[in-house]
C-alpha positions as CSV (number, residue, x, y, z in Angstrom):
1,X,-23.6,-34.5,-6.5
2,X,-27.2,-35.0,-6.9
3,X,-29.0,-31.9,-9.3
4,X,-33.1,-31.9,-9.5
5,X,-35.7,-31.3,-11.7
6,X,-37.1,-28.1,-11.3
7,X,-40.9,-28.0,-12.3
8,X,-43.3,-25.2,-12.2
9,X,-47.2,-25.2,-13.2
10,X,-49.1,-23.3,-16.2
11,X,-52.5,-22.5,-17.0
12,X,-53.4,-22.6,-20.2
13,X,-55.8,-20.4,-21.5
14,X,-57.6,-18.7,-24.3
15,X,-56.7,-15.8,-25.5
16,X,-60.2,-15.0,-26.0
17,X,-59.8,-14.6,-22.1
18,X,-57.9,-11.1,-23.1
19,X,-59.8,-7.9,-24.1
20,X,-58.8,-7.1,-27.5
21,X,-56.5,-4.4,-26.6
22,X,-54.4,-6.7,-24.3
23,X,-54.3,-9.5,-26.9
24,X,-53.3,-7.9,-29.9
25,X,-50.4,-5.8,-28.0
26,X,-48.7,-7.8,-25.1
27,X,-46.9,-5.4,-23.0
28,X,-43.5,-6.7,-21.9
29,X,-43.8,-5.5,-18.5
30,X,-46.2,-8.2,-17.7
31,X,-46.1,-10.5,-20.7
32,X,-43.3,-12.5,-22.1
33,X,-42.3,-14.8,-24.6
34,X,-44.8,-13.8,-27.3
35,X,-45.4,-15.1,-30.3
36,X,-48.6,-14.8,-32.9
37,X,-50.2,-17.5,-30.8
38,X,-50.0,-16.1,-27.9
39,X,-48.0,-15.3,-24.6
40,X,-46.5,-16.5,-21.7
41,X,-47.4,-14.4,-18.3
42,X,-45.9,-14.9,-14.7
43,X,-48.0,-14.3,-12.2
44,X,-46.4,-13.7,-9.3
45,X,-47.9,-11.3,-7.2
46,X,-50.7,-8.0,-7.4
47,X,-47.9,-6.0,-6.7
48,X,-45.7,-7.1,-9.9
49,X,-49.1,-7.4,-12.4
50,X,-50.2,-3.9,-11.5
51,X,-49.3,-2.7,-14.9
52,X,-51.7,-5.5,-16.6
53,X,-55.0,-5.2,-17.4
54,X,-57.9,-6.0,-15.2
55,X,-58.4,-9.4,-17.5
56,X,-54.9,-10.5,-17.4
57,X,-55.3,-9.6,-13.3
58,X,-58.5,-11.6,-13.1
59,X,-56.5,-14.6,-14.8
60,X,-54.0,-14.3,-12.5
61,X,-56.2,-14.9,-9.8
62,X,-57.6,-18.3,-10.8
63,X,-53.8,-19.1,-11.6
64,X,-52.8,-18.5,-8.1
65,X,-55.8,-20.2,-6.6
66,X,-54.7,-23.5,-8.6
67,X,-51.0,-23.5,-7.5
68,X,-49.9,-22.3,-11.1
69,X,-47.0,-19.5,-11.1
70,X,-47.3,-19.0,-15.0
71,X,-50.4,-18.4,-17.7
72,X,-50.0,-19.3,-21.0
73,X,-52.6,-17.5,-23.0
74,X,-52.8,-19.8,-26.6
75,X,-55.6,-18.9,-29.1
76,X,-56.0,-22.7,-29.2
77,X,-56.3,-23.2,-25.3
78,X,-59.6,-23.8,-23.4
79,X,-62.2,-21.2,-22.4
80,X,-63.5,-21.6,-18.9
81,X,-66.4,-20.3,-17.7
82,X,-64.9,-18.8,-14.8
83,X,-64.0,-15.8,-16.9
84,X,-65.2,-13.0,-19.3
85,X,-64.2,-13.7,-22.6
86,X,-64.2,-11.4,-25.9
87,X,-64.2,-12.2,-29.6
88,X,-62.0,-10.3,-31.7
């Protein structure tokens, strides 16, 4: 019996990518796995982020472009230019 790997992509980003409402309060119906660095969001589809906010919708969207099924949003991840970012 052979068993394989199963391997998924993340993007890690900032969580200065997150307005400051979304990053100080992850909601559990679109984030999981939080801790007080930050949280862990699948992106799946519009349909199943439509409780998200815009920012965390925006994310998703580079996410998907690059083949990645998962953010991680870490207060020590990159910023990229591609989106807004806040300071709070």
């Amino acid at each position: 019996m052979t068993s394989s790997l199963e391997i998924r992509k993340i993007l890690f980003l900032s969580t200065a990518h997150l307005d400051p409402d979304s990053g100080q309060q992850a909601n559990p119906q679109w984030a999981s796995m939080t801790s007080e660095y930050g949280f862990l969001v699948y992106v799946g589809t519009n349909w199943e982020l439509r409780e998200a906010p815009e920012c965390v919708q925006r994310a998703a969207e580079v996410a998907r472009r690059n083949g990645c099924e998962y953010i991680c949003f870490d207060r020590d991840a990159d910023i990229i230019d591609e989106l807004e970012t806040w300071e709070w």
